[in-house]
N, C-alpha and C positions, 0 to 999 in steps of 0.2 A: 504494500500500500504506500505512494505516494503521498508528500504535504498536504497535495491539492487534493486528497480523498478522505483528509481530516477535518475534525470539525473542532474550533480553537473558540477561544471567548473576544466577545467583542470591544471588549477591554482593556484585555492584557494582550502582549506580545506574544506571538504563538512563538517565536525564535529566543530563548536564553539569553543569548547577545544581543537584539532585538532594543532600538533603543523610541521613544514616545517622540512623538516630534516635538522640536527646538523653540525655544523662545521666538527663533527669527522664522521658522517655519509656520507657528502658531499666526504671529506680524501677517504674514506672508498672504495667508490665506483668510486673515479675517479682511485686510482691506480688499480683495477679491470680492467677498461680499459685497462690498458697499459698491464696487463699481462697476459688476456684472447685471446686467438686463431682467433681474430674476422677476419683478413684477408683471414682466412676458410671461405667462401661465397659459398660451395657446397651445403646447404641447402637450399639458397635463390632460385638456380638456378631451384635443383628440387621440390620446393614448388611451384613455378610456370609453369613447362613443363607443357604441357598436356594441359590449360589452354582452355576451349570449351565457355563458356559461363555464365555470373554471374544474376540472377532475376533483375528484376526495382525496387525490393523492400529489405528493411532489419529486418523489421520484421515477424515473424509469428505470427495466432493470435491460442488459442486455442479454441474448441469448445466452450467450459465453457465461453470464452469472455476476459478473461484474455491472456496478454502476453506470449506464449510460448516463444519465440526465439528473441534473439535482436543482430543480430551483429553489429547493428548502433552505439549500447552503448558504444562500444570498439573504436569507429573510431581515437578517441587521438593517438591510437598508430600507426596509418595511417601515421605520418608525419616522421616513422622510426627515424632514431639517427641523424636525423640534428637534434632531439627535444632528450635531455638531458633528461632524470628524475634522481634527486637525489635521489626518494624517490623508487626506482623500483633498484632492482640490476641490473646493467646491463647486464648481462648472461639471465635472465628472461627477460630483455625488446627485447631481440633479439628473446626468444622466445616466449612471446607473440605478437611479429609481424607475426613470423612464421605462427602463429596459426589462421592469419586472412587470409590466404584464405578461397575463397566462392565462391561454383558457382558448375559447372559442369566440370569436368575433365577426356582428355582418358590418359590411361594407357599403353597399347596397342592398334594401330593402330584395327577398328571395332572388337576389340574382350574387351578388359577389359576397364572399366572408374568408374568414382569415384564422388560423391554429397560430398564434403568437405565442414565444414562450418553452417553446416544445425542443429549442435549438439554437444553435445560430442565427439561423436565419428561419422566415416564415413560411409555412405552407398556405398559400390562397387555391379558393377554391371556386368554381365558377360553375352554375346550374343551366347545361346544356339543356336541350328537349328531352335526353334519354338517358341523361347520366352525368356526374362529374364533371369537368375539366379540371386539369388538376396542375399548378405552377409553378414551380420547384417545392422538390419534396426531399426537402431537408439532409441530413448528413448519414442517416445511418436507418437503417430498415426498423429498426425499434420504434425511433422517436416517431419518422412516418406513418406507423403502422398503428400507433396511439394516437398521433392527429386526428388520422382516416375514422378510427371509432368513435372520437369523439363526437367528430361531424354528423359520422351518421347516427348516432344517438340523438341527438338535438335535433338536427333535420333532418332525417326519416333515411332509411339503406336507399342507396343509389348504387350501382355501377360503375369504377371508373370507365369515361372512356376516352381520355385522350390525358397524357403529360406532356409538358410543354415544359423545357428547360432553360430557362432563361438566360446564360449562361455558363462557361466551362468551367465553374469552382466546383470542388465537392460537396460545400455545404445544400447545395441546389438539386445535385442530380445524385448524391449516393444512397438517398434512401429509397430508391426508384422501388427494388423488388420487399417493401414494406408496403407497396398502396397496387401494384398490378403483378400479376405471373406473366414471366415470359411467352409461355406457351398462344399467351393471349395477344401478346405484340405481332408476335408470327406469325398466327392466323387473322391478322387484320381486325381483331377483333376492340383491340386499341391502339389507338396512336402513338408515336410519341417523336416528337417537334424539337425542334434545335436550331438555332442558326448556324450559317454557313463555318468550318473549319471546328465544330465544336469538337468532335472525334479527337482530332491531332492535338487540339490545343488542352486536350481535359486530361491527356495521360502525358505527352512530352514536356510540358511546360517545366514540370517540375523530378524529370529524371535523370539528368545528366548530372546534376547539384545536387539531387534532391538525399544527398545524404550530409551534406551541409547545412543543409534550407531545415532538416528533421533537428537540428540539433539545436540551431539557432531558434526555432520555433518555442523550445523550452522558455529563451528570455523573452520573444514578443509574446507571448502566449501566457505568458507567468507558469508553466506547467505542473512547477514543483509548488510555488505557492499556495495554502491555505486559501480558503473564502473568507478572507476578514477586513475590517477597516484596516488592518497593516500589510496585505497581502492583496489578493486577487478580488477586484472588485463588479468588473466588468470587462466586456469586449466591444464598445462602443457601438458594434450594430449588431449587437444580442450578448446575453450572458456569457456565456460559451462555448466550444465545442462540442458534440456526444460524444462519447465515444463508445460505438455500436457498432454494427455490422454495414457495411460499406459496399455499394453493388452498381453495377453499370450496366443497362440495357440500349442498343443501340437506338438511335432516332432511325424511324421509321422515315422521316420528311424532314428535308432541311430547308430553311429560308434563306435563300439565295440572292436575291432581289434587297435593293437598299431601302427599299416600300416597298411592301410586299400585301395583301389581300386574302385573307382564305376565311372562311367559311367552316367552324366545327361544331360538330352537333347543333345545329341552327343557332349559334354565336357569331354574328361578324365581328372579324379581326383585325385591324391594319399592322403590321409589324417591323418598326425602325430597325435595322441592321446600325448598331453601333460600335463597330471594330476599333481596339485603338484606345479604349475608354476603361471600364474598369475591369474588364479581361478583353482576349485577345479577339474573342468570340461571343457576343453577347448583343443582344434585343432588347428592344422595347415594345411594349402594344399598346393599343386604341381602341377601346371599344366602343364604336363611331352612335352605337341605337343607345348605350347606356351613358355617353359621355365622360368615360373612363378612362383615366390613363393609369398605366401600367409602367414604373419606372424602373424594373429591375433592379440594378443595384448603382446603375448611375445618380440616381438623387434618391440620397433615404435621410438620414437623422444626423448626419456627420458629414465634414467635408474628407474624402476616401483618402489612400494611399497614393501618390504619385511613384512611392517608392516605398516598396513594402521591405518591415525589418527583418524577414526571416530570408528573404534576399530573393528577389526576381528582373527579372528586364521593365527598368523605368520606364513610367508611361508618360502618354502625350499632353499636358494639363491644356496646351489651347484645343485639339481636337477632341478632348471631355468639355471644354466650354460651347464647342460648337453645336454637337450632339445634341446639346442641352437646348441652345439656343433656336439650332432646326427641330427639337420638339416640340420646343414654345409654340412657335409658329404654325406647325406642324398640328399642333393637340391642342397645347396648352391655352388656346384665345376662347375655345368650347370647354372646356372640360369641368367638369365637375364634385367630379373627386379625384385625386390621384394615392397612389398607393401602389408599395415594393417590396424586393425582396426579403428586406430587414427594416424595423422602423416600426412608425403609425403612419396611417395614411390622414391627408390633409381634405378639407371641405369648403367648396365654392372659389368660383372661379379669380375671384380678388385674391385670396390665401394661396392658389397655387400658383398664378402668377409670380405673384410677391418668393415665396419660393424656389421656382425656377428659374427668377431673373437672382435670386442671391448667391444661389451655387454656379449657376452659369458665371457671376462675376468674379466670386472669389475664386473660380479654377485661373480662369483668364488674368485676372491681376497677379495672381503668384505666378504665372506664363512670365506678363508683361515686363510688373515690376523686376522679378527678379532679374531679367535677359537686361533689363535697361540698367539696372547696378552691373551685371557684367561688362557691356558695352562701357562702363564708365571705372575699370579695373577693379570692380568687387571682385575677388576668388569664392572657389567652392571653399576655403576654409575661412573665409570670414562672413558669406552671405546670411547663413543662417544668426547670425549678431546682427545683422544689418536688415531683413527683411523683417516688415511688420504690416499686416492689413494695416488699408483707413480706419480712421475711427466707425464710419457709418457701416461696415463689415461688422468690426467691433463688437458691434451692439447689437445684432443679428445671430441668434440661436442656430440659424440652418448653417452662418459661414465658421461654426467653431468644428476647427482638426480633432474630435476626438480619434477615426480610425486612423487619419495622418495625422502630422504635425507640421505646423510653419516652419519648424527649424529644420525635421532634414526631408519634407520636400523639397523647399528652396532650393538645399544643397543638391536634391533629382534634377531638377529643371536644367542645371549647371551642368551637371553629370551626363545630361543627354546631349547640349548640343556643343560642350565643349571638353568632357569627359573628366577624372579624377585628377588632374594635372592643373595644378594654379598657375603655371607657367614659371616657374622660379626654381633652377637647377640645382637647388638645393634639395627640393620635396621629391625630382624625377626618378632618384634612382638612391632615395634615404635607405640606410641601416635600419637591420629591422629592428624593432620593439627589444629585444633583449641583447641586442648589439650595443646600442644606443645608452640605452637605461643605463649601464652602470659608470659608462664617463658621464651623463648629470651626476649620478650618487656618487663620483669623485669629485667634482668639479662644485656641490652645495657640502661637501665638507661630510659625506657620512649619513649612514641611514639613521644615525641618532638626533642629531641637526634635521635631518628631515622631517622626522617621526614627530620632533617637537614641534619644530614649522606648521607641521599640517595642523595636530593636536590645535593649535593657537590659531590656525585658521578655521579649521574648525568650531572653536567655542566661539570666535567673532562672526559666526554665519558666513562666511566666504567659500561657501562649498566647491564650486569650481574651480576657484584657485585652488586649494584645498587639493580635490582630483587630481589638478595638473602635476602636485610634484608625488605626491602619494602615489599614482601609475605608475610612474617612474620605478619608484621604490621597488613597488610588487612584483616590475620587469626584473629588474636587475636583482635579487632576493625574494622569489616566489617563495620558500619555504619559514619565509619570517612572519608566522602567524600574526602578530601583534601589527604593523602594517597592513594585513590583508583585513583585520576586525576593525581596525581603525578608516582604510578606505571602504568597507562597507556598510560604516556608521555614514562618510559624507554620500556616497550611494545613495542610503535610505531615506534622508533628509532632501535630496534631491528629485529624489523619486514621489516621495510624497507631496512635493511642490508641483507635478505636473500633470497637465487636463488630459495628455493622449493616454491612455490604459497602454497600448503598445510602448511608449516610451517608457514610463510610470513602471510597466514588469519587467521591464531590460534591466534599469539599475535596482531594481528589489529582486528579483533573480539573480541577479551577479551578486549584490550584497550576498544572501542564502549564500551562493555558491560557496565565496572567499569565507566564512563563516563556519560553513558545513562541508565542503566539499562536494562532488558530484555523486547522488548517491549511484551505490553499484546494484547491476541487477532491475535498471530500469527497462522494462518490456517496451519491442518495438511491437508495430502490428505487422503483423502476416501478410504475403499477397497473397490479394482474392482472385479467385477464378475469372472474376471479370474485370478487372485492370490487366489478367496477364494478356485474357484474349483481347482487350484493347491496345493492346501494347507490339507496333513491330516487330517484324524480324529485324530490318532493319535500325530501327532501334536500341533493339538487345545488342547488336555487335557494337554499335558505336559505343554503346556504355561502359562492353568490355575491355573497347580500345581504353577507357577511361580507365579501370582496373588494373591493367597491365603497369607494374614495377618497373620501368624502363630501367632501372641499372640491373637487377637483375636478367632481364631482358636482354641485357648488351651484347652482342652476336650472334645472337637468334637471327635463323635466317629461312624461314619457309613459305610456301604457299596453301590454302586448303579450298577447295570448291566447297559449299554448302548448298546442297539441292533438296527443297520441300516439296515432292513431288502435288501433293493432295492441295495446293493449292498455287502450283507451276512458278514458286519466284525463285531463283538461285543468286548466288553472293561468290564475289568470288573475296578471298580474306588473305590480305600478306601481314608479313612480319615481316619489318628492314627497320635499321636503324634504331631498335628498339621502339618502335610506333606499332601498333594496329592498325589496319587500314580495312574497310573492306566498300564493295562499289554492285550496288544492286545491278539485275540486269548482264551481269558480266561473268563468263568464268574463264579461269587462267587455262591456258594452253597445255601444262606438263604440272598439275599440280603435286606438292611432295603427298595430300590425301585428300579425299573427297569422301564428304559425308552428307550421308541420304537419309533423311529422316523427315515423317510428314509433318506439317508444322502444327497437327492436331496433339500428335505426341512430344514435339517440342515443347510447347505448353504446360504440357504434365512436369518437363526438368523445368522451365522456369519457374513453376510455383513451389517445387520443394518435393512434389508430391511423387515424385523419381526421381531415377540416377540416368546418367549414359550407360552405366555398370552394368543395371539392370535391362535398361531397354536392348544394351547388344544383345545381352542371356535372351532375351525373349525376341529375338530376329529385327525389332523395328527399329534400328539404327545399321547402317550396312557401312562399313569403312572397307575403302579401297585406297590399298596404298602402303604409307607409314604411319603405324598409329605412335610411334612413341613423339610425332610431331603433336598430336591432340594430348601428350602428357607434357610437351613442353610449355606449353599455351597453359597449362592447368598450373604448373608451376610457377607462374609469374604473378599469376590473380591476385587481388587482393582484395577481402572480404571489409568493406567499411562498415562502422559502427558508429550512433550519433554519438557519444558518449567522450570525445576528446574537450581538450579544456580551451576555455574560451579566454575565461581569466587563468593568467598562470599558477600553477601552484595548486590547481582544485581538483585535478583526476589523476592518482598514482600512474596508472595503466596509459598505453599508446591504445590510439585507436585503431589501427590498422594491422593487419597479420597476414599470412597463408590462408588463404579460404580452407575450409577442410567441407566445404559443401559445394553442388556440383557447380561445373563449370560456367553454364549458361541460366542458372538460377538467378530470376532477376528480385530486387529490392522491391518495395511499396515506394512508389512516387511519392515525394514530398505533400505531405497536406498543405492542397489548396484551399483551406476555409476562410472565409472574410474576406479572400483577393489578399 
């Protein structure tokens, strides 16, 4: 059992070393008060409309026996701002209030309603002529599977008959086989809808990295942390994650078209294609008879990620402004309710205006302003000190960063069209982190001068300064605990000063960490049967090439044909230079082996669930040639594990080894929830 599966008081520090927030923290957050918009209460009012019906219960459980879903864990923030937290920004404690609705919600009178609560993100539900439609469905087959009863308890058993996935994150499409059976996609008997490239973009996004992106997820995510006012409070566009059973049925129909038009179960549809924006792959709709917009995950209750912290390919903030802005036009001059993936949905056409035009503006001035401080020598390491909304942003609830942040989106915008380089040959080709570290700790006189320095910066509130020499320290003497307790006291004071939850669990997870270390024995999830069948051939070899130990590797010199008959692709795969290479479409002339296996039984080695060992024994793997080339290729692998240290000093163990499992077993993709 993990932190984050305990239940602590809300009072006391669940961490020993664990310290209350600071005099200058307390400062910090009371004038927050006085100067934040709070007598705006339009959110409270429609976070609650709609309001149908909430379960007798607050947990879910998952198949596996473990806890999927707890929104009991949260209940602290039930007693709203008659209960103070020092340690919570206040702009965040009003949104993690927000976030606790739960239950069953309509949207439109018998036509649109909403499972809020249930996950991440929401399931909406829409009453065709003959059944359901149903709009992303949530993260894991449990939490889906308890929405679906809900609904039909309340409003009578229906049939689904169409999913619609808004798009390519998991928290949208993994809980597919909790609300339909496959058997039923396949005989046309349901739908199930995606925008154009959702396929590629819902398993690749996140597999080349995604044993990085798994690790780092622990800080944005807070993983290890507790539910407490000192720990994990919220995820800005829902509670957080389930963690349940995760499943993938292909889209039947994909929207292609940039407007597109269809007709399901006597529902007209208009459907925006908004590539580019908060995944790579992802829509919006219209429902032109009900005057309904449908805003995915491009406008919900938070201004999004431009640059997500568990690590992905920066987005585009003016082509999110635009998207926005061709809705407006587009929807938003009719519309009458609007309502998304994660959030409350908003009412009448004045309110959602006023909302569309505030996130369309805040994307675009973090675009604008920031490129116009570039153009005028801001760097990516000074913009995020330099970038600030106008005040009349300010004071607007839709333009506050809780999924991002002003400070290192700024630093995305920079990073995309002028990359991680400030231009000064001093940052291009720096010593790394523990190179460096220990000429400062020579050159400020000693880790004892230090230790004190910080200490005193610390008790005067100066927490980042503070950080700046204390890092140092913990580089250059990762095992000098006293340094690691002390900068994850300025961590914690730091973390509790700030509105993003992603930023907010970065430095209160690293605190934990240098505190506690990484615990051992933390479970990854398993791949599922259908991420593996979504997942490339092609794919899987590039990932390999990624596994491969190149110095180990060094004079390796072969070629191998790989032929899947049962669905006709072949690869042809070298080794030079210590690289992997291989090139679909192609096979080598004289390979040193060629290996035939159909890519239905591939499938079975990359989920775990065989070997090669076995599938020769039993004939469905055929090698002609040299097989001790297919043991040379096995001996270079390297099995990664999330579990190396971020902060120095916090995990004994190396993360990397010998795989001793097979050779083309592929990992679980990084979780994409939230974008």
């Amino acid at each position: 059992m993990t932190q984050a599966d305990q239940t602590f008081s809300d009072t006391q520090h669940f961490d020993p070393k664990g310290k209350l927030p600071s005099s200058y923290t307390t400062e910090f957050q009371r004038v927050l008060r006085r100067s934040l918009p709070f007598e705006d209460e339009r959110d409270f009012e429609e976070a609650k409309r709609g309001f149908i019906a909430a379960p007798d219960y607050k947990q879910i459980m998952a198949d596996a026996g473990n806890v999927a879903w707890d929104m009991g864990s949260y209940e602290f923030l039930l007693r709203g701002f008659d209960s103070v937290f020092d340690s919570i920004h206040p702009s965040l404690q009003r949104q993690a209030i927000l976030n606790m609705a739960y239950g069953l919600y309509e949207v439109l009178p018998d036509k649109i309603y909403q499972v809020r609560g249930f996950d991440l993100a929401n399931m909406t539900i829409f009453k065709g002529d003959t059944g359901w439609i149903l709009f992303d469905v949530l993260t894991c087959k449990e939490t889906a599977r308890a929405a679906l009863k809900l609904v039909n308890q309340h409003l009578g058993e229906r049939p689904v008959v169409a999913v619609v996935y808004s798009h390519s994150h998991i928290d949208h499409y993994g809980g597919v086989r909790g609300v339909v059976d496959e058997a039923d996609v396949k005989s046309g008997k349901v739908q199930v809808i995606a925008p154009v490239g959702f396929m590629e973009h819902a398993i690749a996004e996140n597999v080349y990295s995604g044993n990085a992106m798994t690790r780092r997820a622990y800080f944005q995510y807070g993983l290890l942390l507790p539910r407490s006012p000192f720990g994990h409070v919220d995820q800005s566009i829902g509670k957080n994650v389930a963690a349940g059973n995760t499943g993938l049925i292909e889209p039947t129909r994909y929207i292609t078209q940039d407007i597109e038009e269809l007709t399901i179960d006597g529902v007209p549809m208009v459907f925006q294609n908004t590539p580019g924006t908060e995944a790579p792959a992802e829509m919006n709709t219209y429902f032109p008879d009900w005057k309904a917009f449908w805003a995915a995950e491009n406008i919900c209750g938070t201004i999004h990620n431009i640059y997500t912290l568990r690590g992905t390919l920066v987005r585009d903030a003016l082509e999110w402004s635009k998207k926005i802005s061709e809705a407006l036009y587009l929807f938003g001059q009719e519309a009458e309710v609007m309502f998304a993936s994660h959030s409350w949905p908003r009412w009448g056409n004045d309110r959602i205006q006023e909302v569309m035009r505030v996130q369309r503006d805040t994307y675009a001035h973090l675009h604008n302003e920031v490129l116009h401080q570039a153009n005028q020598g801001v760097t990516i390491n000074e913009i995020h000190n330099v970038y600030k909304l106008p005040e009349s942003l300010q004071q607007q609830w839709p333009a506050h960063s809780y999924h991002g942040s002003e400070e290192h989106n700024s630093r995305a915008v920079i990073n995309r069209y002028l990359g991680y380089w400030d231009a000064n040959p001093a940052t291009l080709i720096p010593l790394s982190p523990s190179e460096s570290a220990p000429l400062y700790v020579e050159m400020m006189g000693g880790s004892e001068k230090i230790l004190a320095k910080g200490k005193e910066l610390y008790d005067q509130g100066y927490y980042r300064e503070a950080m700046e020499i204390l890092n140092k320290l913990v580089y250059a003497e990762p095992q000098n605990q006293a340094v690691k307790d002390l900068l994850a006291d300025v961590f914690e004071q730091i973390g509790y000063q700030k509105e993003s939850p992603s930023v907010r669990n970065s430095f209160l997870s690293a605190a934990y960490e240098l505190r506690n270390g990484f615990p051992s024995g933390v479970a990854t999830k398993s791949v599922t049967p259908d991420t593996v069948r979504a997942m490339s051939t092609e794919l899987l070899l590039d990932f390999i090439g990624i596994r491969v130990d190149s110095q180990k590797a060094a004079g390796m010199k072969f070629t191998i044909n790989l032929v899947t008959p049962d669905n006709g692709e072949q690869f042809a795969v070298e080794m030079n230079n210590s690289t992997l290479t291989s090139i679909k479409d192609f096979l080598a002339k004289n390979p040193d082996l060629t290996i035939t296996i159909n890519r239905s039984d591939l499938e079975l080695i990359m989920a775990g669930l065989s070997t090669f060992p076995v599938m020769i024994g039993e004939e469905k793997v055929k090698l002609e040639g040299n097989p001790c080339v297919f043991e040379q290729l096995k001996s270079v692998l390297v099995e990664f594990t999330p579990d190396f240290d971020i902060m120095p000093g916090t995990h004994p163990a190396k993360a990397t080894g010998l795989s001793d499992k097979d050779a083309f077993e592929q990992p679980q993709p990084a979780d994409t929830s939230g974008g």
